[in-house]
C-alpha positions as CSV (number, residue, x, y, z in Angstrom):
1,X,91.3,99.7,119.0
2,X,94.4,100.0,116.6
3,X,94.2,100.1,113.3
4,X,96.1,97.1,112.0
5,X,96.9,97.5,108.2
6,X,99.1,94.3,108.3
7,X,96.5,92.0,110.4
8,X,95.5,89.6,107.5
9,X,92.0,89.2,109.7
10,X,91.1,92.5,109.2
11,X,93.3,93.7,106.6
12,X,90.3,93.5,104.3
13,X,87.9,95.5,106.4
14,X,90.3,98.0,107.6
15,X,91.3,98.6,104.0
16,X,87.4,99.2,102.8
17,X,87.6,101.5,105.9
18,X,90.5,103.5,104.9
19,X,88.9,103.9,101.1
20,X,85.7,105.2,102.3
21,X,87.4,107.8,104.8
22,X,89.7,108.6,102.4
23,X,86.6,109.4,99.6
24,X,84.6,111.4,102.9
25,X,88.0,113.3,103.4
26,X,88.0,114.2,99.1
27,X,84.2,114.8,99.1
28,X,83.9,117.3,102.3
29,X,87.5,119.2,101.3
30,X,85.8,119.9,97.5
31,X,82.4,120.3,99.3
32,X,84.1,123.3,101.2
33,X,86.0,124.5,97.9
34,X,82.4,124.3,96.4
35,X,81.0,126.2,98.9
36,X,82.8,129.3,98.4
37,X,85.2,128.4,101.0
38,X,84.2,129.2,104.9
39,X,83.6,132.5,106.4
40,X,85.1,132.7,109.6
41,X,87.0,135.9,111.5
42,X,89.5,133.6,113.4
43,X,91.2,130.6,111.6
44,X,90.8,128.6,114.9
45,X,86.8,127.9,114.2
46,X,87.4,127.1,110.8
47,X,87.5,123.2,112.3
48,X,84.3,123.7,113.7
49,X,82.9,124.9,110.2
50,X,84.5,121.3,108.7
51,X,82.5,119.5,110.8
52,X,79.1,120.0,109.0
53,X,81.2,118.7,105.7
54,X,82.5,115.9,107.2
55,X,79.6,114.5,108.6
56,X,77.6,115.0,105.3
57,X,81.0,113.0,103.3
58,X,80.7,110.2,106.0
59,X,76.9,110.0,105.1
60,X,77.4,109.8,101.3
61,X,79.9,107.0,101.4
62,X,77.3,104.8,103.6
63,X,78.6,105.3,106.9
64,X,75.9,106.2,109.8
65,X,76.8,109.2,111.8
66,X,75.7,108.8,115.4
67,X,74.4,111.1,117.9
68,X,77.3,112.2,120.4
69,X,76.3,110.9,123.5
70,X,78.1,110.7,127.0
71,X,78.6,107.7,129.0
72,X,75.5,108.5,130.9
73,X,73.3,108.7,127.9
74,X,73.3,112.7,127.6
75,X,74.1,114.5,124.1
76,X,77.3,116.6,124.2
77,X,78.9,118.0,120.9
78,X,81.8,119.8,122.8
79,X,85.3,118.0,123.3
80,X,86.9,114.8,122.0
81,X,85.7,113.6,119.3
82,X,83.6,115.6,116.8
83,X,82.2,112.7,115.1
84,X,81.5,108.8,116.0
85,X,79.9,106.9,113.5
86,X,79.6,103.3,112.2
87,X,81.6,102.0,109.5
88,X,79.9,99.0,107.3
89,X,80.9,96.2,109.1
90,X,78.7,98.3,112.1
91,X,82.9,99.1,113.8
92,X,82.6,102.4,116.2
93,X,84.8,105.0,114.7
94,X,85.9,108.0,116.7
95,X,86.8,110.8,114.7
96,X,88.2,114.7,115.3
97,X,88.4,117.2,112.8
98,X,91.4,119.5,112.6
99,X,93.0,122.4,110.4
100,X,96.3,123.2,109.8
101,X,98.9,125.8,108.2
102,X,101.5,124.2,106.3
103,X,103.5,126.9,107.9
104,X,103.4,125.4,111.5
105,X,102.7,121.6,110.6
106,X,106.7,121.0,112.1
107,X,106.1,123.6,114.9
108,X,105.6,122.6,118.8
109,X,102.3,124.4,119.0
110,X,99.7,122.5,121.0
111,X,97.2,121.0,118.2
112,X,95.8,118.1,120.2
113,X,93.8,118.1,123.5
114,X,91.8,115.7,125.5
115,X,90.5,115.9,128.7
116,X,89.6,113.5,131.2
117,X,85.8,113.4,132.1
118,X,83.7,111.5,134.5
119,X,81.2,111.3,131.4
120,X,82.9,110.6,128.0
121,X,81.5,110.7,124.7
122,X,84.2,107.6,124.3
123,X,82.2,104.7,125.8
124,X,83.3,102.4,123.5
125,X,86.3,100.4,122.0
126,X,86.7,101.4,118.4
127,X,88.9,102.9,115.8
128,X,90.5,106.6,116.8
129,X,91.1,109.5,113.5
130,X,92.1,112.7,113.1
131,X,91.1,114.3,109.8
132,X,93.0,117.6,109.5
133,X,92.9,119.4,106.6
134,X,95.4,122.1,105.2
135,X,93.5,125.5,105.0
136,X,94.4,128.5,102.7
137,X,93.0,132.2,103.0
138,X,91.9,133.7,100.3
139,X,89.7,136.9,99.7
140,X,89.0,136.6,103.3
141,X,87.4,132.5,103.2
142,X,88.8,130.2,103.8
143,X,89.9,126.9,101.9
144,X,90.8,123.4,101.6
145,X,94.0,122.7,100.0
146,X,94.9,119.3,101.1
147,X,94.1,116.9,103.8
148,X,95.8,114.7,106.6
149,X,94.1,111.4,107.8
150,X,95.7,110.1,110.7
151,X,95.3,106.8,113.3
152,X,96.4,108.3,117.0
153,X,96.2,105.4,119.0
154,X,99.9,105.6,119.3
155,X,100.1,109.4,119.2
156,X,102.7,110.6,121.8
157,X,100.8,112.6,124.2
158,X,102.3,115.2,127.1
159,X,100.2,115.5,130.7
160,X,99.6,118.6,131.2
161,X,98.7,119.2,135.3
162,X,97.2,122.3,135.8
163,X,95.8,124.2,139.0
164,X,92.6,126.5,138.3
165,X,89.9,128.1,139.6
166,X,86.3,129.4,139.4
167,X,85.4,133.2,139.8
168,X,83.4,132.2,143.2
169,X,86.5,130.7,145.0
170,X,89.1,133.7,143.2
171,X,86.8,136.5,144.5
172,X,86.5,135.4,148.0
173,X,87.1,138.2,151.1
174,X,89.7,136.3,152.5
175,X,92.0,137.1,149.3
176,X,91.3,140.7,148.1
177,X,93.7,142.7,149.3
178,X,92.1,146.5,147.7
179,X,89.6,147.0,145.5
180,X,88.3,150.2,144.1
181,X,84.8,151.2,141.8
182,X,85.3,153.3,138.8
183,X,81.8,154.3,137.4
């Protein structure tokens, strides 16, 4: 569903929408500062740290944070998105939480992924965010120092085709050519 800011239907409720995210997105960046920061050994899991904020911000300003489940009624927390929820006029609202270096913001590096499934936790029409925040070390934590809301139903998107393979099907007789034991 996009995220009309000039459709005078919903450009009251999509405006209430953007106030509360933009309060969630405040409350769980200071709720991180607060914190102490977040204790993580790679930068790249610092995302799945925010999480836990984010979910308690989109609680405090009313919104109902639902249960990730699949197409076929199974829960799931890995993949696209992190977060569904309800807004206030009961609107399904996807939403994946991201971190960033100011360093690389204008840099080609891949910060988006989504992979097709034949059991989605998108089994609904509804709004589509990323909330990225801006993370800064310090004293080895990690903090917020700004954040990014964004709507990506018109993100620009690459296909990626890709051949791979399990270890059963790699390992087979048919393709070892020498093998040798060391212990």
């Amino acid at each position: 569903m996009p995220f009309d800011r000039s459709n005078s239907k919903n450009k009251s409720l999509n405006k209430s929408l953007l106030e509360n995210l933009k309060k969630a997105s405040e409350n769980a960046g200071k709720a991180v500062n607060k914190a102490g920061g977040i204790s993580s050994k790679r930068v790249n899991e610092v995302g799945n740290y925010i999480e836990f904020f984010v979910k308690k911000s989109l609680e405090k300003v009313g919104y109902k944070v639902l249960s990730q489940i699949t197409k076929s009624g199974k829960n799931k927390s890995a993949g696209y998105p992190d977060v569904q929820f309800r807004d206030e006029f009961g609107r399904v609202c996807y939403l994946e939480c991201k971190t960033f270096n100011s360093k690389n913001i204008a840099t080609t590096q891949r910060s988006f992924y989504l992979s097709p499934s034949s059991d989605p936790k998108v089994n609904s029409d509804g709004f589509h965010f990323v909330l990225s925040f801006e993370i800064e070390p310090r004293a080895k934590k990690f903090y917020c120092a700004s954040y990014k809301l964004l709507s990506i139903e018109n993100l620009s998107c690459d296909l990626k085709h890709e051949f791979n393979s399990d270890n059963k099907r790699l390992y087979t007789k048919e393709l070892i050519l020498a093998e040798g034991r060391f212990l």
